[in-house]
C-alpha atoms as an extended CHARMM CRD file, in Angstrom:
* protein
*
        91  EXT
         1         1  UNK       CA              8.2670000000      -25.1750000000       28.6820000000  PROA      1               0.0000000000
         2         2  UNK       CA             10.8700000000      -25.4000000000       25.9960000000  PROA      2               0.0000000000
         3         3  UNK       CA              9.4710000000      -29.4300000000       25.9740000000  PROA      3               0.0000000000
         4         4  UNK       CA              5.8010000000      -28.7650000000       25.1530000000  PROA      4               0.0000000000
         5         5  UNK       CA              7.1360000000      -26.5580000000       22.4720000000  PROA      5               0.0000000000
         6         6  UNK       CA              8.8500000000      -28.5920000000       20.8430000000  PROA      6               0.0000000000
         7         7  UNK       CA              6.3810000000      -31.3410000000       20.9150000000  PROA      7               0.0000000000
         8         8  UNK       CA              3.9460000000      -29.1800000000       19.3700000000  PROA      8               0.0000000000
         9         9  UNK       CA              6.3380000000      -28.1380000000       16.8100000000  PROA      9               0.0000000000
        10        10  UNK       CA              6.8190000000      -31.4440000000       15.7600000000  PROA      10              0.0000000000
        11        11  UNK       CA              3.5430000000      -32.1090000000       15.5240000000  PROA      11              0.0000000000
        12        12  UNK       CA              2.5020000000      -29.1930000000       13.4450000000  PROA      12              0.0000000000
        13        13  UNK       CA              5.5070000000      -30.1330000000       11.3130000000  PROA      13              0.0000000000
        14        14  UNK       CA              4.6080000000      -33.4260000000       10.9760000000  PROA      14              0.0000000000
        15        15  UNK       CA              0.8580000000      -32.8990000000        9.4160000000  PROA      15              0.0000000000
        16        16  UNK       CA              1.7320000000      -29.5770000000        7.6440000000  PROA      16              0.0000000000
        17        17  UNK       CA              4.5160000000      -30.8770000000        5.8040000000  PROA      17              0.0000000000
        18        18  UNK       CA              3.6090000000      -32.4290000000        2.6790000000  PROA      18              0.0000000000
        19        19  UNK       CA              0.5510000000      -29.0740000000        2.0580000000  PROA      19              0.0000000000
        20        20  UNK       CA              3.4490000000      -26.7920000000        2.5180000000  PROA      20              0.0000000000
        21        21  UNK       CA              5.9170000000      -28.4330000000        0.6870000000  PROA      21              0.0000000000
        22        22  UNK       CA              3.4620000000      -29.1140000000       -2.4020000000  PROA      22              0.0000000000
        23        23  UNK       CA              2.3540000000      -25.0890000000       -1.8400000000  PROA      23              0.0000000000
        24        24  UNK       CA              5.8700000000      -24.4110000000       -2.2610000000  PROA      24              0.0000000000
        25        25  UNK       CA              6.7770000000      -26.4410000000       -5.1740000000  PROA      25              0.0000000000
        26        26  UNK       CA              3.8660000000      -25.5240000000       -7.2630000000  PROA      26              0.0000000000
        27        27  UNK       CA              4.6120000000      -21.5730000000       -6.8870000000  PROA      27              0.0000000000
        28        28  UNK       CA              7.8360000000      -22.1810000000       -7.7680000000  PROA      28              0.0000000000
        29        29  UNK       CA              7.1180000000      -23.8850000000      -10.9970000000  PROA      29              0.0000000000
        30        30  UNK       CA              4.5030000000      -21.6330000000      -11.9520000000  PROA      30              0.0000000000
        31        31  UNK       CA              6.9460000000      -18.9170000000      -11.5090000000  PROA      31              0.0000000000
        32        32  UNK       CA              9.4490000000      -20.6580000000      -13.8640000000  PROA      32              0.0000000000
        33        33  UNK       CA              6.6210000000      -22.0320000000      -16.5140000000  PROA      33              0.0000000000
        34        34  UNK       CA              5.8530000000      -18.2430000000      -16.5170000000  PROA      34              0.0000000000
        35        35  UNK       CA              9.1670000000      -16.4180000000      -16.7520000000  PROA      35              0.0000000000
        36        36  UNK       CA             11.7010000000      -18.5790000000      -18.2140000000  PROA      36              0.0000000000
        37        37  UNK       CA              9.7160000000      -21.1730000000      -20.4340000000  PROA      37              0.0000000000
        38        38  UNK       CA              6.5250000000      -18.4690000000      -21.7050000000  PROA      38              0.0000000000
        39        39  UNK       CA              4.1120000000      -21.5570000000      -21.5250000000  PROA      39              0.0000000000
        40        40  UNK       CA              0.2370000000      -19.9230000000      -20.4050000000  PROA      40              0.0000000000
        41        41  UNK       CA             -1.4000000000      -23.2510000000      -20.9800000000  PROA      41              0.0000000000
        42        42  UNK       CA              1.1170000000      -25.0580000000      -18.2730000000  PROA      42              0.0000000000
        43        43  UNK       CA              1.0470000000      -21.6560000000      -15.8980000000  PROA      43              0.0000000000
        44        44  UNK       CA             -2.5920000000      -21.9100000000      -16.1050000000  PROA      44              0.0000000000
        45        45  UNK       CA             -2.5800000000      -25.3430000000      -15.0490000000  PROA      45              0.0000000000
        46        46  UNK       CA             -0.0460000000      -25.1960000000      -12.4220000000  PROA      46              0.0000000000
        47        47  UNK       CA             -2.4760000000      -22.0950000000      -10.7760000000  PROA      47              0.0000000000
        48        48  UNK       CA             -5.5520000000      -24.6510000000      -10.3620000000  PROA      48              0.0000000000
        49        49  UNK       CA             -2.8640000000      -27.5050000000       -8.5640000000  PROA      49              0.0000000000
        50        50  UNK       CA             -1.1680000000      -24.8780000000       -6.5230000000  PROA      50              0.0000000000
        51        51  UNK       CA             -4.5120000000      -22.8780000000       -5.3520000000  PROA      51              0.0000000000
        52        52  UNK       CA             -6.5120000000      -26.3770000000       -4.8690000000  PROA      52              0.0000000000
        53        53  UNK       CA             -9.1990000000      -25.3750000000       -7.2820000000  PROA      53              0.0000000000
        54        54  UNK       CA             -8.2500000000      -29.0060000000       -9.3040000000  PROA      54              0.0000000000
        55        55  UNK       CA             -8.7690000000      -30.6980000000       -6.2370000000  PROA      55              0.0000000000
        56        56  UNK       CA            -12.0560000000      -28.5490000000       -5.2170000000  PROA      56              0.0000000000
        57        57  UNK       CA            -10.1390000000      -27.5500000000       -1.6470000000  PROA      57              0.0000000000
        58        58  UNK       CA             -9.2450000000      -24.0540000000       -2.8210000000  PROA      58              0.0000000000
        59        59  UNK       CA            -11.7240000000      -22.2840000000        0.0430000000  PROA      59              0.0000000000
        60        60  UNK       CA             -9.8760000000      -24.5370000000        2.8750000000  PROA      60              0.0000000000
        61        61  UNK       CA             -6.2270000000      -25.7910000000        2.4110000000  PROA      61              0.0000000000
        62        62  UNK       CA             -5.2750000000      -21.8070000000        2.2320000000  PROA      62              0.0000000000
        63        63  UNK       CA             -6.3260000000      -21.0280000000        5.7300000000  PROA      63              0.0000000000
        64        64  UNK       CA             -5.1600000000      -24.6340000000        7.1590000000  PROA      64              0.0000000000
        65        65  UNK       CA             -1.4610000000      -23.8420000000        5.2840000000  PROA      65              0.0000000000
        66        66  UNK       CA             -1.9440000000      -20.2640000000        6.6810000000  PROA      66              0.0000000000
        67        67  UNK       CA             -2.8330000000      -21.2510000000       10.4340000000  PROA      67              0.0000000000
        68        68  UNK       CA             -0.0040000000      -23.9570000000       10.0860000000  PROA      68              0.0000000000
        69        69  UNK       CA              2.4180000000      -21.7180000000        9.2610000000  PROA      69              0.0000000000
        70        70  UNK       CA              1.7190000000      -19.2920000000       11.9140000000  PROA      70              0.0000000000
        71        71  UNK       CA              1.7690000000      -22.2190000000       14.0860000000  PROA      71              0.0000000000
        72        72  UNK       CA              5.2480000000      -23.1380000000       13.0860000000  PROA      72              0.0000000000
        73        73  UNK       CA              6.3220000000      -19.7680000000       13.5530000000  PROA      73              0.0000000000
        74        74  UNK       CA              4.9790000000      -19.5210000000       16.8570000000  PROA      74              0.0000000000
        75        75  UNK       CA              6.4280000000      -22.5700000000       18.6050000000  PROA      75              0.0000000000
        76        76  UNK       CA              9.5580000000      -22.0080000000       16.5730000000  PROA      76              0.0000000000
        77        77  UNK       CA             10.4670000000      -18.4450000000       17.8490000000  PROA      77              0.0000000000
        78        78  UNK       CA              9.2090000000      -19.4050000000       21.4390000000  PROA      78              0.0000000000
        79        79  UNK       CA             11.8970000000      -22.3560000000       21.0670000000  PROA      79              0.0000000000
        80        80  UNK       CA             14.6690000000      -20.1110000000       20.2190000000  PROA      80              0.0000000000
        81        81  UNK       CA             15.0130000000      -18.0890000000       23.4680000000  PROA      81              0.0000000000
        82        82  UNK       CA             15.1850000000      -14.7910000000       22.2190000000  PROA      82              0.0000000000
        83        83  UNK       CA             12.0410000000      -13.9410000000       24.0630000000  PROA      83              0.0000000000
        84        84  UNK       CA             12.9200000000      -15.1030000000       27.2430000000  PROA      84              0.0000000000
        85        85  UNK       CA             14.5330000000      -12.9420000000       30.0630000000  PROA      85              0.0000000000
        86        86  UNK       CA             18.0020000000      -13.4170000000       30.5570000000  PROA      86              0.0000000000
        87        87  UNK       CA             19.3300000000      -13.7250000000       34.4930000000  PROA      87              0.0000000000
        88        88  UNK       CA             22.2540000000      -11.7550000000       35.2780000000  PROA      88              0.0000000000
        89        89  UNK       CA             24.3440000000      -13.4450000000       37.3640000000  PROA      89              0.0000000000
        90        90  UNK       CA             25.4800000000      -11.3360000000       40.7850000000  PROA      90              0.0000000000
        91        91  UNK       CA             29.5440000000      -10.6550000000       40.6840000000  PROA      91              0.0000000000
């Protein structure tokens, strides 16, 4: 079970990567444009890249990176064992 899994995992990793990792850098330098350098016209920029509005996919990539993520999360936690019943062994 631990196979299929992983083979989804990889798989959802594999397409989700470069949405999530873009997602992440984005917020990340809006949150420094905003706090440490006090630039609005560059925050307000960075908002339309990382919400999709500049590339017109703002009603969609949120609920793929969403779904994606949950996805990860799923097959990730199911890998780790901690839901699985552990055998005690008769002594």
């Amino acid at each position: 079970m631990k196979n299929a899994f992983r083979k989804y995992h990889r798989l959802i990793a594999t397409f989700f990567c470069l949405p999530l990792l873009f997602t992440a850098l984005t917020g990340i330098s809006v949150a420094i444009a905003d706090t440490w350098l006090h630039q609005q016209e560059l925050v307000a920029f960075l908002i339309t890249v990382h919400t999709f509005q500049i590339f017109k996919l703002d009603a969609i990539v949120p609920v793929l990176n969403g779904l994606g993520l949950i996805g990860l999360v799923a097959t990730g936690l199911s890998m780790t064992g901690l839901f699985t019943k552990r055998h005690q062994s008769k002594r």
